[in-house]
C-alpha atoms as an extended CHARMM CRD file, in Angstrom:
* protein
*
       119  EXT
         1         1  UNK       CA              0.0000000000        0.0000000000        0.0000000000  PROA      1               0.0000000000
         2         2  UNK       CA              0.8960000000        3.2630000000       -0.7710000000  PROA      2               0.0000000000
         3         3  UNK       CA             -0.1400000000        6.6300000000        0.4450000000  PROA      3               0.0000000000
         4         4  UNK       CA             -0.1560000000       10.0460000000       -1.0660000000  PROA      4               0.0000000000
         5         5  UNK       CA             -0.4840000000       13.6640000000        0.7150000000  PROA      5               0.0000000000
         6         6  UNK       CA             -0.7980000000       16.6430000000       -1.3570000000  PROA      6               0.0000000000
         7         7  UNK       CA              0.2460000000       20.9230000000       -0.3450000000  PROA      7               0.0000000000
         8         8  UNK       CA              0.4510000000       23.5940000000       -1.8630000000  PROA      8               0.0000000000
         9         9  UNK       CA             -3.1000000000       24.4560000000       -3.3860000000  PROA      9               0.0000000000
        10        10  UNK       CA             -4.7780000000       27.8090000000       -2.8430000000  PROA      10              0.0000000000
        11        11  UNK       CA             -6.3730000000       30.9720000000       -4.5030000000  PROA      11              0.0000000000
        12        12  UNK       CA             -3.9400000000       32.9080000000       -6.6840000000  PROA      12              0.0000000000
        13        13  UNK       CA             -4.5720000000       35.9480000000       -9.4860000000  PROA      13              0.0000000000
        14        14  UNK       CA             -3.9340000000       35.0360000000      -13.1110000000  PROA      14              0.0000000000
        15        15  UNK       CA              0.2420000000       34.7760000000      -13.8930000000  PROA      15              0.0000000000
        16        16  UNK       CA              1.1130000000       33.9380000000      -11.0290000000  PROA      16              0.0000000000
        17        17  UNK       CA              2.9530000000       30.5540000000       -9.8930000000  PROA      17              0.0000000000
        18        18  UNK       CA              1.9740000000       27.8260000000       -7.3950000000  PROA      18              0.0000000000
        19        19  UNK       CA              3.9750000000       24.5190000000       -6.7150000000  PROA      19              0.0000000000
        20        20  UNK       CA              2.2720000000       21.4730000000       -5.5750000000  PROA      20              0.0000000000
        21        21  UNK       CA              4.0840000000       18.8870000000       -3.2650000000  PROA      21              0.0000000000
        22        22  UNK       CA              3.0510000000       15.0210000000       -2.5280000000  PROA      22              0.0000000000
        23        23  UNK       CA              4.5650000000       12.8540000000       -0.0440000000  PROA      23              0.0000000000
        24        24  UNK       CA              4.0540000000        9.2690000000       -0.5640000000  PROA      24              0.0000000000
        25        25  UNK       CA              4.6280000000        7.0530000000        2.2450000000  PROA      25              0.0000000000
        26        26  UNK       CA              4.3710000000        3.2360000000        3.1820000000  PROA      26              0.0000000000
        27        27  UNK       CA              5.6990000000        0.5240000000       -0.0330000000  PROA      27              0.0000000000
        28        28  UNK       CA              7.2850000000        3.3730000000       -1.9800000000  PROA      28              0.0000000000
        29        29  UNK       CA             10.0220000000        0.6730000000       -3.4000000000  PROA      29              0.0000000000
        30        30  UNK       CA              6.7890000000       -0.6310000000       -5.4210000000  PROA      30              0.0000000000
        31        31  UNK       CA              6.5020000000        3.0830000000       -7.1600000000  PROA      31              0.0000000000
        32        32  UNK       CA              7.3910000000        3.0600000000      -10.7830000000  PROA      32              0.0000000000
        33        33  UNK       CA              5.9330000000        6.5190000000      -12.1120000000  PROA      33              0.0000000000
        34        34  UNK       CA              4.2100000000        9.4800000000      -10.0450000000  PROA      34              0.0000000000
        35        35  UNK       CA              1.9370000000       12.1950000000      -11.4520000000  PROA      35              0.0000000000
        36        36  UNK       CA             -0.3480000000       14.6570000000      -10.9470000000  PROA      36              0.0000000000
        37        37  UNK       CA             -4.2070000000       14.7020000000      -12.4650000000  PROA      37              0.0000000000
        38        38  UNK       CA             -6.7280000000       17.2400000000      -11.9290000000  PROA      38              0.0000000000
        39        39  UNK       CA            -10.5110000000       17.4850000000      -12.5880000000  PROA      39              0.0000000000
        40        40  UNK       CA            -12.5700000000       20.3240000000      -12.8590000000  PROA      40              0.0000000000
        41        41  UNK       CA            -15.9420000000       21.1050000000      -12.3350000000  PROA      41              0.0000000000
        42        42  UNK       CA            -18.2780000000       18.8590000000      -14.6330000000  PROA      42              0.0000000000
        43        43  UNK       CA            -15.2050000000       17.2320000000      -15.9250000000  PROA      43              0.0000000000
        44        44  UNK       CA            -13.3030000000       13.9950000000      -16.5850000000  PROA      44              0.0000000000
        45        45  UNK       CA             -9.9020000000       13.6810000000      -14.1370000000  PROA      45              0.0000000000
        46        46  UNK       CA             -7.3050000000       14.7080000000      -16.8040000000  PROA      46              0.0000000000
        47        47  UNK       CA             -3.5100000000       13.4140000000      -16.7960000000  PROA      47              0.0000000000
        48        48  UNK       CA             -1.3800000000       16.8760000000      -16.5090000000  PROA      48              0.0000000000
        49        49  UNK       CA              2.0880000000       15.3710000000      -16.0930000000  PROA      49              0.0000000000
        50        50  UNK       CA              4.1930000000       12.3690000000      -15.3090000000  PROA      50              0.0000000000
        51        51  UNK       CA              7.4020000000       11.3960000000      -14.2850000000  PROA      51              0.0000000000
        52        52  UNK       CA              9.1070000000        7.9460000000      -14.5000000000  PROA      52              0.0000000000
        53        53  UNK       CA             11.6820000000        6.7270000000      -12.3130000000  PROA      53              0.0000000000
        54        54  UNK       CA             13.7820000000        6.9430000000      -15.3070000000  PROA      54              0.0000000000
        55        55  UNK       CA             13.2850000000       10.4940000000      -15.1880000000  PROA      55              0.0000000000
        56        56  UNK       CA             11.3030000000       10.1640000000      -18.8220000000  PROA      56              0.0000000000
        57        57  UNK       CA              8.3530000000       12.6760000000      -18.7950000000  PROA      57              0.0000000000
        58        58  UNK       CA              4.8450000000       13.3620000000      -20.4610000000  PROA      58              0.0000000000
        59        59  UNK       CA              2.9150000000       16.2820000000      -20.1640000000  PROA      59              0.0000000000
        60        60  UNK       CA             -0.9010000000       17.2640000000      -20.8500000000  PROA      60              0.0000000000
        61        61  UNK       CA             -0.7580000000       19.7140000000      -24.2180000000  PROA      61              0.0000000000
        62        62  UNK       CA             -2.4410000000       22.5340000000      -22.3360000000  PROA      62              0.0000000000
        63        63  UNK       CA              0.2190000000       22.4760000000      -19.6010000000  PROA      63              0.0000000000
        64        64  UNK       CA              3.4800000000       22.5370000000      -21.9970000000  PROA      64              0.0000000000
        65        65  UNK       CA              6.0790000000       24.7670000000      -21.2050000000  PROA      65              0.0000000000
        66        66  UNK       CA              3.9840000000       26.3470000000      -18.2380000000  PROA      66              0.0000000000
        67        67  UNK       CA              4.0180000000       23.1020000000      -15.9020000000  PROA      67              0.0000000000
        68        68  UNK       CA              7.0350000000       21.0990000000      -14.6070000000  PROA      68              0.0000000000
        69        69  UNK       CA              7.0720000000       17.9200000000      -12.7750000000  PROA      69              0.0000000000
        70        70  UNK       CA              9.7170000000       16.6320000000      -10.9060000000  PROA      70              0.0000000000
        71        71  UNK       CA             10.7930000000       13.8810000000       -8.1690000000  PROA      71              0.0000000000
        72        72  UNK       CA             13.2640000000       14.1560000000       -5.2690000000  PROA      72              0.0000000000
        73        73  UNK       CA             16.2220000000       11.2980000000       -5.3850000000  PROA      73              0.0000000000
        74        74  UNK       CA             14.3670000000        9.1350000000       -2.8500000000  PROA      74              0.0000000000
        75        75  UNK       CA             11.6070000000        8.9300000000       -5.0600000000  PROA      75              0.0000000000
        76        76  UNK       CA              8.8690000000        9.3320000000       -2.3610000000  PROA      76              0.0000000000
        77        77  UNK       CA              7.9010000000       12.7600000000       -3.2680000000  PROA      77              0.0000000000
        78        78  UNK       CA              6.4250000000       14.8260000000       -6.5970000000  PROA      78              0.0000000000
        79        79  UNK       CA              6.6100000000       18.4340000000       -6.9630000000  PROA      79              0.0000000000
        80        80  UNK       CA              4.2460000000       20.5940000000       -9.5540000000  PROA      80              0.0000000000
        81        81  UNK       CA              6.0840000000       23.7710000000      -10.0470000000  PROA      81              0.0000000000
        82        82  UNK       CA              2.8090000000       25.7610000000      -12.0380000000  PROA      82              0.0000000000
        83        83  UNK       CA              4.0520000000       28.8860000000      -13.5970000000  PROA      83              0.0000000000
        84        84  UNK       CA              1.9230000000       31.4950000000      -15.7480000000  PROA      84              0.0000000000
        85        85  UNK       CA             -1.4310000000       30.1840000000      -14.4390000000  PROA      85              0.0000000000
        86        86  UNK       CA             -4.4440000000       30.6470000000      -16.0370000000  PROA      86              0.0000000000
        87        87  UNK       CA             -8.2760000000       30.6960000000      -14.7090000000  PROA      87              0.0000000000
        88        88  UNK       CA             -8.6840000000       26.9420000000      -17.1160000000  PROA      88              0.0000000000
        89        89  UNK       CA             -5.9340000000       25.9680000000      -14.9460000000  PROA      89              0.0000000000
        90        90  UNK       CA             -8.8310000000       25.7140000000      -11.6630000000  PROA      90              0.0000000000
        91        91  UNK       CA             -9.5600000000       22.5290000000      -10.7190000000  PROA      91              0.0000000000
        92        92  UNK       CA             -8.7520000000       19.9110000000       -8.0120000000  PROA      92              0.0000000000
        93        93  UNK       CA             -4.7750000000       18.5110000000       -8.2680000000  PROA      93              0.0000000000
        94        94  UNK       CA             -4.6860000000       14.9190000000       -7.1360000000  PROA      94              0.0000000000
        95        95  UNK       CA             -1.2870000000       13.1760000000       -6.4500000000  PROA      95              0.0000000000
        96        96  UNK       CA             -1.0360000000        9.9240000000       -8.3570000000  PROA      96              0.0000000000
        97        97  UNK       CA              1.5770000000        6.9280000000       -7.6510000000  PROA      97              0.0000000000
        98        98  UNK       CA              1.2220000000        3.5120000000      -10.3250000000  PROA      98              0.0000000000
        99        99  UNK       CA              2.5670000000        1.1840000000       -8.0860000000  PROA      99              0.0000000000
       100       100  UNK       CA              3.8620000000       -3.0690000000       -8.5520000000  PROA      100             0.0000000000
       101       101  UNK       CA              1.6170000000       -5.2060000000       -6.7890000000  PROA      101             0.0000000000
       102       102  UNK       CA              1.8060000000       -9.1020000000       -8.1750000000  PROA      102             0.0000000000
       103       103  UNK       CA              0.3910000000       -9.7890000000      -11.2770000000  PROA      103             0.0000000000
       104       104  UNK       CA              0.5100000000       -5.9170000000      -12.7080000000  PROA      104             0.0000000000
       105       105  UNK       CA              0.4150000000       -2.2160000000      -11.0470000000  PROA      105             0.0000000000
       106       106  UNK       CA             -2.3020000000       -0.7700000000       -9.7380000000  PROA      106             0.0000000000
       107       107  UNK       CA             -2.9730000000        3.2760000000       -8.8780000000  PROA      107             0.0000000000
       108       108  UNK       CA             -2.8350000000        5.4380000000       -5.7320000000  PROA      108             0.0000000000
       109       109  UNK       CA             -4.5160000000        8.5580000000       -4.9400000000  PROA      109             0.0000000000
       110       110  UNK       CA             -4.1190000000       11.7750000000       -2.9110000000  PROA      110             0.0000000000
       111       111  UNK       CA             -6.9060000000       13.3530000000       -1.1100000000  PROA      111             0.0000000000
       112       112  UNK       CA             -6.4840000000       15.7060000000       -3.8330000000  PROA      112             0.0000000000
       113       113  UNK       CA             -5.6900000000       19.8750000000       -3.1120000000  PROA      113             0.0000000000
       114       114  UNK       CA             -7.7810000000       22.9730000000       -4.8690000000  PROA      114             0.0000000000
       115       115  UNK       CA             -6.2940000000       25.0930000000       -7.3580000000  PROA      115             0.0000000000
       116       116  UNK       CA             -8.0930000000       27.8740000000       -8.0300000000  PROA      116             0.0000000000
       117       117  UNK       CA             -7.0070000000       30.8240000000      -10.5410000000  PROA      117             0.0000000000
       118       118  UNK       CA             -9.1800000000       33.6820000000      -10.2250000000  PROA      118             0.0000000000
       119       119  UNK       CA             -8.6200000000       37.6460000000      -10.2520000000  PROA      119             0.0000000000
């Protein structure tokens, strides 16, 4: 089992930056990729970036350039550095670790932290 604690949400004005943390705790030698979602209002959870233990990265179109994800050496925590952010950019950030278990991976989830971009 793994478990995830996101910080680091809160109200901020258009252009300005926010980084999200997430601690992950308990069988973090089973982590193979972390990442962070969010969802909206009305909306599908949405992949916005995600980080290997290789290091190899993907991130969501709309985030490109704006957005970076990275991971601490230990590999039990996931930062969100958000720069330039936009009202679109409002929705709830949840933490996500894909983790071994036998027989394939399964996913873990954050209690999730509010992002909200407003002026």
């Amino acid at each position: 089992q793994v478990q995830l604690v996101e910080s680091g949400g809160g109200l901020v004005q258009p252009g300005i930056s926010l980084r999200l943390s997430c601690v992950a705790s308990g069988s973090i030698f089973s982590i193979n990729a972390m990442a962070w979602y969010r969802q909206a209002p009305g909306r599908e959870r949405d992949l916005v970036a995600i980080m290997t233990n290789g290091g190899n990265t993907t991130y969501a179109d709309s985030v490109k350039g704006r957005f970076t994800i990275s991971r601490n050496n230990a590999k039990d925590r996931v930062h969100l550095q958000m720069n330039s952010l936009k009202p679109d950019d409002t929705a709830i950030y949840y933490c996500n670790a894909i983790g071994a278990v036998i027989g394939g991976q399964r996913d873990y989830w954050g209690q999730g932290t509010q992002v909200t971009v407003s002026s």
